[in-house]
Every structure is written in structure tokens, then in C-alpha cells.
C-alpha positions as CSV (number, residue, x, y, z in Angstrom):
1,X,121.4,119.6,111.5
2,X,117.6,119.4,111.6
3,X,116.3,119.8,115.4
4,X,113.7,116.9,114.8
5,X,115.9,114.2,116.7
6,X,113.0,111.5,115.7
7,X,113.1,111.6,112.2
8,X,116.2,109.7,112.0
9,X,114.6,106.6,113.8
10,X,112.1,106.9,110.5
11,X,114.7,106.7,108.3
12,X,116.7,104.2,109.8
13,X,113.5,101.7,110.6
14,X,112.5,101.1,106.7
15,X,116.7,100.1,105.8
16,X,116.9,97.8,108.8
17,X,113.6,96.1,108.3
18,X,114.3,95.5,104.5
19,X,117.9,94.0,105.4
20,X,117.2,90.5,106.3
21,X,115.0,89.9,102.9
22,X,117.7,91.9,100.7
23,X,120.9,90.6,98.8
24,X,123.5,91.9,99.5
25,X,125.0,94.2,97.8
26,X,127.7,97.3,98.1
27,X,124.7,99.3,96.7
28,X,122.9,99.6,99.8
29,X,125.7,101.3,101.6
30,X,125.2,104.3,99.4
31,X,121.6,103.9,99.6
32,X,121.9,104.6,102.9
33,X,124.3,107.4,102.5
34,X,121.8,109.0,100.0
35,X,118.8,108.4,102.3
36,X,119.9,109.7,105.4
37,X,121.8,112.8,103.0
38,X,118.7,113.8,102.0
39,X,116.5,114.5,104.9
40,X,119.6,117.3,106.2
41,X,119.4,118.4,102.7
42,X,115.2,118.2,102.3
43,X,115.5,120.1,105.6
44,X,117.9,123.4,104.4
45,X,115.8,123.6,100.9
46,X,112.2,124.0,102.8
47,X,114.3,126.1,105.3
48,X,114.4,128.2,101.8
49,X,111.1,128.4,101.4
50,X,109.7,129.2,104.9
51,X,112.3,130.4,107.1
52,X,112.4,134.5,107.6
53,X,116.0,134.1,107.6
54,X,116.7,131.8,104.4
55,X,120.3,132.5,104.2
56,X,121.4,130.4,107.0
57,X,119.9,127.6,105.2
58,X,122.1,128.3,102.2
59,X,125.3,126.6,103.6
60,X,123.9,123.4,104.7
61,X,122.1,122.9,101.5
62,X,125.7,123.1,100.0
63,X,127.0,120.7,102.3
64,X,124.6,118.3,102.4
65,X,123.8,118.1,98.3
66,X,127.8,117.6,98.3
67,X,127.1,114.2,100.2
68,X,123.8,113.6,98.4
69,X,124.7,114.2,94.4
70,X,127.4,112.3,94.1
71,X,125.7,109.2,96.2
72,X,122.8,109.7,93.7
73,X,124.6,109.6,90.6
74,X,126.9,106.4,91.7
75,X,123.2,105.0,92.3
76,X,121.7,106.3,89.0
77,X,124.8,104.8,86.6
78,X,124.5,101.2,89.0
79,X,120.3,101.3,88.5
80,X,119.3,103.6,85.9
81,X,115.2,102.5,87.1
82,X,115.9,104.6,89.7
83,X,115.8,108.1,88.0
84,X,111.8,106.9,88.0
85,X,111.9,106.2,91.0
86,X,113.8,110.2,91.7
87,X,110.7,111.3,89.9
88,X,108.3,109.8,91.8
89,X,109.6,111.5,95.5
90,X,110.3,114.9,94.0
91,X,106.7,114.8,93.5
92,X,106.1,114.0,96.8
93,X,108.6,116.3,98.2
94,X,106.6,118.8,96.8
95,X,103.6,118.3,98.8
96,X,106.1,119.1,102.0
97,X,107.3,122.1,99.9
98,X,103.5,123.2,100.1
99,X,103.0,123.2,103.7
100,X,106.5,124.4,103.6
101,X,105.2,127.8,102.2
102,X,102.2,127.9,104.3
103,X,104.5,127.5,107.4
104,X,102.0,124.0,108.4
105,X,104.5,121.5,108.4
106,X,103.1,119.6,111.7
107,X,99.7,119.1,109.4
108,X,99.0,115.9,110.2
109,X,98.8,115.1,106.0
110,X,102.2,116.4,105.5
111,X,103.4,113.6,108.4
112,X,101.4,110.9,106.1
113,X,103.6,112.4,103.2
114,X,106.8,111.4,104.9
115,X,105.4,108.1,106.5
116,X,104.4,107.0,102.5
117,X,108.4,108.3,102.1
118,X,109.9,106.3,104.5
119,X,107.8,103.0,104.3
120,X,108.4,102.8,100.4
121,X,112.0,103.1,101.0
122,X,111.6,99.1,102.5
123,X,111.0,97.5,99.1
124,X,113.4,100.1,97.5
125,X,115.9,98.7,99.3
126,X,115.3,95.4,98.4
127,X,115.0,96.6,94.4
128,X,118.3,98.2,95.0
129,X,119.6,94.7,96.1
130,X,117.7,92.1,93.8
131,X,118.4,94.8,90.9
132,X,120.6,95.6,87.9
133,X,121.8,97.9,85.2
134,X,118.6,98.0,83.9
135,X,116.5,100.8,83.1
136,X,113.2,98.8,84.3
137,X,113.3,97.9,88.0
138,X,114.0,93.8,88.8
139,X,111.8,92.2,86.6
140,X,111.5,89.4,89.3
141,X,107.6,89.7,91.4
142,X,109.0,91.2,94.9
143,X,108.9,89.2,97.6
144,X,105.6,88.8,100.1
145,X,107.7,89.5,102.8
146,X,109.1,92.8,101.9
147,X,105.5,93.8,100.8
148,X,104.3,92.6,104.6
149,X,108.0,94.5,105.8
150,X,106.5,97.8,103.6
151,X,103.3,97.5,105.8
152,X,104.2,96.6,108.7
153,X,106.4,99.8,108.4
154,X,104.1,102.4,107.6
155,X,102.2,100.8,110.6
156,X,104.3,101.4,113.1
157,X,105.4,105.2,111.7
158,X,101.4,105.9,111.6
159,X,101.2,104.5,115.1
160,X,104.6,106.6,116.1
161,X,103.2,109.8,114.6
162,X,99.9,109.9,116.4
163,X,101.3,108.9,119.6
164,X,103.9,111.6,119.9
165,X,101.5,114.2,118.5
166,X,98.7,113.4,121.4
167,X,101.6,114.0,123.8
168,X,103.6,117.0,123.1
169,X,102.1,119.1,120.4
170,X,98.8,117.8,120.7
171,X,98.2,116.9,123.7
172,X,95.6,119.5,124.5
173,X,93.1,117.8,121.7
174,X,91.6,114.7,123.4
175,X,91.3,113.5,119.4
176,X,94.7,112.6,119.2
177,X,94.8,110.3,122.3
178,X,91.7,108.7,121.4
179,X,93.5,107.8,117.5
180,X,96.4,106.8,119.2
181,X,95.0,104.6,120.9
182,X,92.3,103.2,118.0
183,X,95.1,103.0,115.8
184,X,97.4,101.0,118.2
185,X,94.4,98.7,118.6
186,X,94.2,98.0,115.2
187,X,97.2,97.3,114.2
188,X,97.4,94.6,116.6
189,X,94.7,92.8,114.4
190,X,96.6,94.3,111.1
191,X,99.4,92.5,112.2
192,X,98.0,89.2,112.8
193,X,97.1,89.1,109.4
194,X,100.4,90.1,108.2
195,X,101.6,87.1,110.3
196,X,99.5,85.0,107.9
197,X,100.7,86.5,104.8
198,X,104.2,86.2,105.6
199,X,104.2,82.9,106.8
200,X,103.8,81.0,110.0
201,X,104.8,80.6,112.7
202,X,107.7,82.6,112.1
203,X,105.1,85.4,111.4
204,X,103.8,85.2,114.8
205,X,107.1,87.6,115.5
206,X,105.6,90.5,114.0
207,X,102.6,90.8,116.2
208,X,105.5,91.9,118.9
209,X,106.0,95.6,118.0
210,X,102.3,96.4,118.0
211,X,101.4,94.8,121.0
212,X,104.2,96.5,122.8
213,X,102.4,99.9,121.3
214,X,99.1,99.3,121.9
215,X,100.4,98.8,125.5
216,X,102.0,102.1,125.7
217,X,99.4,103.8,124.2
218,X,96.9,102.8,126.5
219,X,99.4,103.8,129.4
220,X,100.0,107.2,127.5
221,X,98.8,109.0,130.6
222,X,101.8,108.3,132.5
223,X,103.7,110.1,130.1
224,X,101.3,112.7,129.9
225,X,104.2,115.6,131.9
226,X,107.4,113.5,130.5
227,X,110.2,115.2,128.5
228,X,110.3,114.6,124.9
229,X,113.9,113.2,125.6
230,X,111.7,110.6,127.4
231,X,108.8,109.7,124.8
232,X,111.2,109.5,122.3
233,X,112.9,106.7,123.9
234,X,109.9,105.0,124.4
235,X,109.2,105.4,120.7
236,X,112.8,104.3,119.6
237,X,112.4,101.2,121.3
238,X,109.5,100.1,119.7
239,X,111.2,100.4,116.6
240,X,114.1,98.6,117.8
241,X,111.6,95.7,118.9
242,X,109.7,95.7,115.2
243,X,113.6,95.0,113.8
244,X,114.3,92.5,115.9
245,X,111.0,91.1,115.1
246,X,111.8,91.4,111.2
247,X,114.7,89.4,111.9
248,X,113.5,86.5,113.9
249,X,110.5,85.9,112.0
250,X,113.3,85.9,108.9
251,X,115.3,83.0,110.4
């Protein structure tokens, strides 16, 4: 299992935010099977490429593409668009293969990589829902809100990233606290705009998250010496806010 305990809040946040603009569908439980497959798998095949060890990646790369194909294929046959859509992460995968071989996976480009990753998967879901046996995605225009969901997604990972970053691995570089806290900032004012796009006042909801954010960021110094058991707890329950938020602005 990959050591970064984190990453599974990013892939969960993008499927729960899309779930109260999706149809349902029993597609999206082996979306979700595939999606969280393929970060354990994503994880052994870079371990491939930069560990000085490779071979005790080989196992878990078996195991995991055992979950992963056969999810993938059932998704392929039921939304054919989606082999496009395959293309279009293996090319970004490959960007994290390149740090990958240059052992620079914390670059701070290669996180951007995986936010752009995650937030798309928000209107894939829907896609995956409001789609068919097609071999062109839902001809339907998507919906405003899961455009505002996709942003409001990638907000809240950027925000997470730079956060974290400022107060374990980075927290030596003043530069990081300083963005953290920009950002955060922003995206209070981001928000209120996507509260306007999506609709009010039920938008007004969506401003919750990033306030809560730009509050702990500000207070970041009190964290300063904490465990990373700690921050991430901080940092999971901002996401859990920005669902509920999704969902009570949705009803």
C-alpha cells in the first residue's frame, strides 16, 4: 500500500463532490473501484522506475492491475468514449513517470499533475452517469454545477497541497507559508464567484470550505511542531466540510 495516507482523501473528494449532480448509475461503483485501483497500481509501476529495489514493486503491480483491468474493461464495453479519455491520463501519468526517474516526485509541478488528475475525475464521474454506449462522450452540454464542482475541487486540492507542504516538507522555506496563505485568501473570493455561477443562495454553501481554510492557514503556526497524523486531520476535515457543502447547496 502506498505510505502517502493523504492521497486517498484526493481521490475520494472529486467522486463524492460529483455525486449529488450525477445519475445514478451501477457504473460509478466500478468507477470508483478503478479510481482508487489505480493510484496502488500508479504507485508499484513508478516504484519500477525509481526505486533501487524495483522487485518488491513487482507483486503489487500484479495485484493491483488484477483489480484495475478488469474494472477498466467492464467500463470501456459500458462507455467506449472513455478509451479517449484512458489516453488523455496516460499522458499525464507520464509527466509523474518523469519526475519518477529523476527521483523529484514532491516537485511541486508533479503535485499540480495529480491535482489536474483528481479534479477532472469530478465531471468524469458525471459523464460516466449522464453517458451511454457511445463512442463520443454525452452529447448533452455538462452541467454548470459540475464545472463549478471541477473548480471548486482543484481549489481546495491546490489549497491542501501548499498547506501541507509549508508544514512538514517545507516548512523551512517561509515561501510556502506565505502561498498558503495567499492562496487560501483567494479562494475565498474564487468561491464567491462560484457561488454566483452556480446559483444562489444555495451557492452561498460553497464559500464554507474556503473560509474554514483560509482560517487554518492563517493559524498554521500552531501547527508548526504537530504530527503529520495531526495536520492531516485538519486537512481531511476540510474536505469533509467542502462535501457537505456540495450537498447542501445541491438540495
Amino acid at each position: 500500500m502506498p505510505p502517502q495516507h493523504g492521497a486517498w482523501a484526493f481521490l475520494g473528494l472529486p467522486v463524492l463532490l460529483a455525486v449529488p449532480v450525477t445519475p445514478w448509475s451501477p457504473l460509478l461503483l466500478v468507477l470508483a473501484v478503478a479510481w482508487v485501483a489505480a493510484y496502488p497500481a500508479s504507485y508499484a509501476a513508478l516504484g519500477l522506475v525509481r526505486a533501487r529495489r524495483p522487485e518488491r514493486f513487482r507483486r503489487p503491480l500484479l495485484v493491483w492491475s488484477l483489480v484495475l483491468l478488469p474494472a477498466a474493461l467492464v467500463l470501456v464495453v459500458a462507455r467506449p468514449w472513455l478509451l479517449a479519455v484512458g489516453v488523455g491520463y496516460l499522458l499525464l501519468f507520464a509527466v509523474n513517470v518523469g519526475y519518477a526517474r529523476r527521483n523529484d516526485e514532491r516537485a511541486l509541478l508533479n503535485d499540480a499533475v495529480f491535482v489536474v488528475e483528481c479534479a477532472l475525475m469530478v465531471v468524469l464521474t458525471w459523464a460516466v452517469g449522464a453517458g451511454s454506449r457511445s463512442a463520443t462522450p454525452p452529447p448533452a452540454e455538462v452541467p454548470t454545477q459540475v464545472w463549478v464542482l471541477t473548480v471548486l475541487c482543484a481549489l481546495v486540492l491546490v489549497g491542501s497541497t501548499l498547506h501541507v507542504k509549508s508544514l512538514v516538507r517545507e516548512r523551512r522555506d517561509p515561501r510556502y507559508a506565505r502561498a498558503s496563505r495567499r492562496v487560501s485568501l483567494a479562494s475565498v473570493v474564487v468561491a464567491g464567484g462560484l457561488a454566483g455561477w452556480w446559483g444562489l443562495p444555495g451557492g452561498l454553501w460553497l464559500l464554507l470550505p474556503f473560509v474554514l481554510m483560509a482560517v487554518r492557514s492563517l493559524a498554521a503556526a500552531r501547527l508548526a511542531d504537530a504530527r503529520p497524523a495531526r495536520i492531516g486531520m485538519v486537512e481531511l476535515g476540510c474536505f469533509v466540510t467542502a462535501v457537505v457543502a456540495a450537498l447542501l447547496a445541491s438540495t
